[in-house]
C-alpha positions in Angstrom: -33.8 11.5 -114.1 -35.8 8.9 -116.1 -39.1 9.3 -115.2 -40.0 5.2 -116.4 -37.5 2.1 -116.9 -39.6 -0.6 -118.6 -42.2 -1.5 -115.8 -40.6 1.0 -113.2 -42.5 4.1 -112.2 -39.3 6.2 -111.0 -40.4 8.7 -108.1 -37.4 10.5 -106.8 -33.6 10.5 -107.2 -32.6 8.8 -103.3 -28.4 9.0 -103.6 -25.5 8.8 -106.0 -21.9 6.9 -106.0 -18.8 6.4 -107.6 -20.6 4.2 -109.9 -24.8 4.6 -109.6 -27.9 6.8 -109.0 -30.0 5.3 -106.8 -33.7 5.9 -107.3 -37.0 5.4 -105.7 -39.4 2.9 -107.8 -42.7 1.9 -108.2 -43.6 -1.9 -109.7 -46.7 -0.8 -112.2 -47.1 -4.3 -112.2 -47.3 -5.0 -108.3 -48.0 -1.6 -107.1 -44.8 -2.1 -104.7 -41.6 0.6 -103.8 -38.4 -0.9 -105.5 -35.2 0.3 -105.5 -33.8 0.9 -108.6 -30.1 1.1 -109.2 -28.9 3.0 -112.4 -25.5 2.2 -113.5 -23.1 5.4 -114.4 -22.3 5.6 -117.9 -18.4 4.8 -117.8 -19.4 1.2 -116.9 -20.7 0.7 -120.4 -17.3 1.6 -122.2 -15.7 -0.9 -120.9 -16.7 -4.0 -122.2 -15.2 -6.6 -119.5 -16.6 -4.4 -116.4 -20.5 -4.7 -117.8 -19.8 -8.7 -118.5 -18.5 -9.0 -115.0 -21.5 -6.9 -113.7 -24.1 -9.2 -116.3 -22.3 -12.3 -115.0 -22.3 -11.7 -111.4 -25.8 -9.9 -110.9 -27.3 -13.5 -112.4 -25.7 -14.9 -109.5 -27.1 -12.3 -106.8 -30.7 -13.1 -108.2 -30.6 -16.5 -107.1 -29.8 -15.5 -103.0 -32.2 -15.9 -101.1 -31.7 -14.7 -97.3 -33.0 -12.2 -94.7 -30.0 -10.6 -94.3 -29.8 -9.7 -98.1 -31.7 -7.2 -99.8 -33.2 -9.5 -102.8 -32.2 -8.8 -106.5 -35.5 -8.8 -108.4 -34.0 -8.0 -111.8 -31.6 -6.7 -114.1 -33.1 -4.6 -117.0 -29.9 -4.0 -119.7 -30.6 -1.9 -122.5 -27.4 -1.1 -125.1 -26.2 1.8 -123.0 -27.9 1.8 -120.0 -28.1 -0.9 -117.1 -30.7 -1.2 -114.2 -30.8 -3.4 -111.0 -34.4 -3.4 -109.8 -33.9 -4.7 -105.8 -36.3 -5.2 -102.7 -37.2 -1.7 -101.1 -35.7 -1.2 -97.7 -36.8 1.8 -95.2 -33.8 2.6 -93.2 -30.5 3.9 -93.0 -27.2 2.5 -94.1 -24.5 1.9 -91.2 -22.3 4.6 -92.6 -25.3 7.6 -92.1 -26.5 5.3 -88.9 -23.4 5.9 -87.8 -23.4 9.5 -88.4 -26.4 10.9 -87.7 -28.2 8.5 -84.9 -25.2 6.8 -82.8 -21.7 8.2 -83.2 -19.1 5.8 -82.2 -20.7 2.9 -81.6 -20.2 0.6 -78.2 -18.5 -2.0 -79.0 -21.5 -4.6 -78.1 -23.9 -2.9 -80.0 -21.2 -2.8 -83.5 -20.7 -6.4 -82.0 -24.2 -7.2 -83.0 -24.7 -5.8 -86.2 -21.6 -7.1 -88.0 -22.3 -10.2 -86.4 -26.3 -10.3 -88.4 -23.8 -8.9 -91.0 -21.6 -12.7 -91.3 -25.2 -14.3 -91.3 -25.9 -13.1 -95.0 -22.1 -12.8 -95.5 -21.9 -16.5 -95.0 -24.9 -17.7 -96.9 -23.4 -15.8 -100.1 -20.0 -17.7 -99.6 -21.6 -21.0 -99.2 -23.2 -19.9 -102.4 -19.5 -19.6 -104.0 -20.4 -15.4 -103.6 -17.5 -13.2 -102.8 -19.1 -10.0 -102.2 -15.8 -7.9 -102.1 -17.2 -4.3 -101.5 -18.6 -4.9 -97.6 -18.4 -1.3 -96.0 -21.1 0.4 -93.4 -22.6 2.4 -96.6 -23.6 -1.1 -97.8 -24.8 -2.6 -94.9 -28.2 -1.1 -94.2 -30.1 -1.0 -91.0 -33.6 -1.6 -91.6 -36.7 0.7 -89.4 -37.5 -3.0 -88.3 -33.5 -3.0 -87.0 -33.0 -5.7 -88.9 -29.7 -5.9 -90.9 -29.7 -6.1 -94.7 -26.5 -6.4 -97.1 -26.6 -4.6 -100.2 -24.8 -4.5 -103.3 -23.4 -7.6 -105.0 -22.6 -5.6 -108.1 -19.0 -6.9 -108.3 -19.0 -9.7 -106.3 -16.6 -12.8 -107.6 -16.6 -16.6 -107.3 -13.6 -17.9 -104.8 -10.0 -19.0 -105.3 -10.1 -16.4 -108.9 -7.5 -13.5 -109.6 -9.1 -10.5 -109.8 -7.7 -9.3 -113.3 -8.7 -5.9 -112.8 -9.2 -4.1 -109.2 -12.8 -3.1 -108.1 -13.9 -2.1 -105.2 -13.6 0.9 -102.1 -10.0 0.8 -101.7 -10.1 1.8 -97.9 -11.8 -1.0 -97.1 -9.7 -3.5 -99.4 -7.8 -6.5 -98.4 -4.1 -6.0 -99.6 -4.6 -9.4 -101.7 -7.5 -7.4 -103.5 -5.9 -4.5 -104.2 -2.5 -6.7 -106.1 -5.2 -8.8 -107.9 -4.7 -12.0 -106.1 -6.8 -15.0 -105.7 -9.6 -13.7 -103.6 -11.8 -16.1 -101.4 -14.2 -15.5 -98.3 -11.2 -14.2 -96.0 -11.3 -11.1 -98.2 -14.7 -10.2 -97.1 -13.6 -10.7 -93.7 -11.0 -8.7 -94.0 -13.4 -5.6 -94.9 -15.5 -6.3 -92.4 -12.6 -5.4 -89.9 -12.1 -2.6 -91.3 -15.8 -1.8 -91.1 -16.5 -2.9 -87.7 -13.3 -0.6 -86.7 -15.0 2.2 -88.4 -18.5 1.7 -86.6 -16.4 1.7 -83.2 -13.9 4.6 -83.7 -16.0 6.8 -86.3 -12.9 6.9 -88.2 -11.1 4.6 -90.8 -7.8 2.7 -89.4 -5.5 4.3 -92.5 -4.3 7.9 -93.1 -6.3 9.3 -96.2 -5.2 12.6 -96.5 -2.1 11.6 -98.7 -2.3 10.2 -102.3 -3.7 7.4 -103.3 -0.3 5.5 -103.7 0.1 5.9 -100.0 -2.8 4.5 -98.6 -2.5 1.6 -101.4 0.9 1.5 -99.4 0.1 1.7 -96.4 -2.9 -0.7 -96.2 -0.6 -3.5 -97.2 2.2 -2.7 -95.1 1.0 -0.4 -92.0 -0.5 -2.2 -89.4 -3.4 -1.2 -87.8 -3.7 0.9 -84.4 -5.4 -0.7 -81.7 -8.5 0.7 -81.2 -8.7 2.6 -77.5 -12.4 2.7 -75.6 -14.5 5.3 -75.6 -16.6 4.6 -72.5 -15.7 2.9 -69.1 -18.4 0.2 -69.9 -16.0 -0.8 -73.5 -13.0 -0.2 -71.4 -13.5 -4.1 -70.0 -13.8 -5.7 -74.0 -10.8 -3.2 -75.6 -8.3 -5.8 -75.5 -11.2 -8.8 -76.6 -11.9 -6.5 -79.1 -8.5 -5.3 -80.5 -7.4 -8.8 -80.7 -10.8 -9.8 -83.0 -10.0 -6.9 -85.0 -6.4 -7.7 -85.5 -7.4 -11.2 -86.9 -10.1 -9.7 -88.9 -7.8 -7.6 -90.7 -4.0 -9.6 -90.8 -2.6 -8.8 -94.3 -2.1 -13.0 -94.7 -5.5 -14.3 -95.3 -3.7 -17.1 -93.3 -3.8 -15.1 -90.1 -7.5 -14.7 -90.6 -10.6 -15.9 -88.9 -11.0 -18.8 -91.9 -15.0 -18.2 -92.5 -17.5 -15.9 -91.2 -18.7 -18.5 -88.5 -15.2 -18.5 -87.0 -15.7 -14.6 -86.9 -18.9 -14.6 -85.5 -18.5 -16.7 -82.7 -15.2 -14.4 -81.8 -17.9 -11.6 -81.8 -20.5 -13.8 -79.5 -18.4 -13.3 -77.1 -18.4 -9.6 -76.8 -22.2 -9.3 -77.6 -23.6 -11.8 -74.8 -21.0 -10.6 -72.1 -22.5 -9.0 -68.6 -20.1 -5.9 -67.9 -20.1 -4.4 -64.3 -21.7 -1.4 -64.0 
């Protein structure tokens, strides 16, 4: 662990991925907790993955909404990359998930995926398309307040994606064939997620290889989701259908923005249910 990048301080080691260590910062020059994302070394063999990473974290430093944890800056050095971002307390939606809720009601999930289209929809109006949106980059402020994370291979619309990136169980099946990708791919992620947060489980076998669930998530449908409480029991069939659209393998069959998808989920969230 580095115990300084540049102006960074580095405190403590917070997780690792498929792709970065995430540390605990301090800004010598403000005196304020950063987060500071350090890039695994593979990334910097590969010549078109760190341009696509320069080129799209310029981008992400120029958003500028509550719902997004802000990019401060990008420190590159010949064989080592570093995203300094915006501190948040909290917990992703993933360990939320996990260790505070379980399964989530489906008003509560309702809620935060719909905070979730507020940043989701700024970034697409900003020609952004995220194109990794799963619960372990959605975080869940101590404030409750919802914050997206993670722009690191985010895409302009209506572009090819020459080479696949991404969490493939929570790809579109136009991402994972290296189509033209545009805001309905986010959306389609964010059906999967909002599946997840409700169920506690993914809606696609995993247990095989690879090739099948590449397979399968272009192909297999998706089960309707069944409620876990008598108080979800009224919404299953609201919510199944929202889902459905959310994830249809023809971005044609899909809500068309993340307003369209919101006010699907308004519905749900602002809906008295007999007790």
């Amino acid at each position: 662990m580095p115990k300084q990048i540049s102006y960074i301080e580095i405190v403590k080691k917070l997780d690792s991925g498929g792709s970065a260590n995430l540390y605990l910062g301090i800004d010598l020059n403000t005196g304020n907790p950063v987060a500071v994302k350090e890039l695994k070394d593979f990334l910097f063999k590969n010549s078109y993955t760190l341009e696509l990473f320069r080129k799209e974290a310029n981008r992400y430093l120029y958003l500028d909404h509550p719902n997004i944890v802000r990019l401060e800056d990008l420190i590159l050095y010949p064989d080592k990359g570093y995203l300094v971002m915006e501190y948040i307390e909290g917990k992703n939606l993933r360990d939320y998930m996990k260790s505070v809720t379980g399964p989530m009601p489906f008003q509560n999930a309702a809620l935060l995926i719909s905070e979730t289209l507020n940043a989701l929809g700024y970034a697409h109006q900003h020609d952004v398309i995220h194109l990794d949106i799963k619960p372990s980059n959605i975080m869940l402020s101590v404030e409750n307040k919802i914050k997206l994370i993670d722009f690191g291979i985010s895409q302009t619309r209506n572009r090819a994606n020459e080479r696949v990136m991404g969490t493939p169980l929570y790809m579109s099946p136009e991402q994972i064939d290296g189509e033209n990708i545009d805001e309905r791919t986010d959306i389609y992620s964010l059906g999967v997620t909002i599946y997840e947060l409700i169920t506690g489980r993914l809606p696609f076998n995993t247990s095989g290889t690879s090739e099948e669930l590449l397979r399968n998530i272009k192909k297999q449908e998706i089960k309707p989701i069944k409620a876990l409480n008598r108080y979800d029991k009224e919404l299953e069939d609201e919510m199944n259908a929202i889902i459905m659209q959310a994830t249809a393998k023809d971005p044609e069959d899909r809500f068309p923005n993340c307003q369209a998808f919101k006010d699907a989920l308004e519905s749900i969230i602002h809906k008295n249910l007999s007790i």
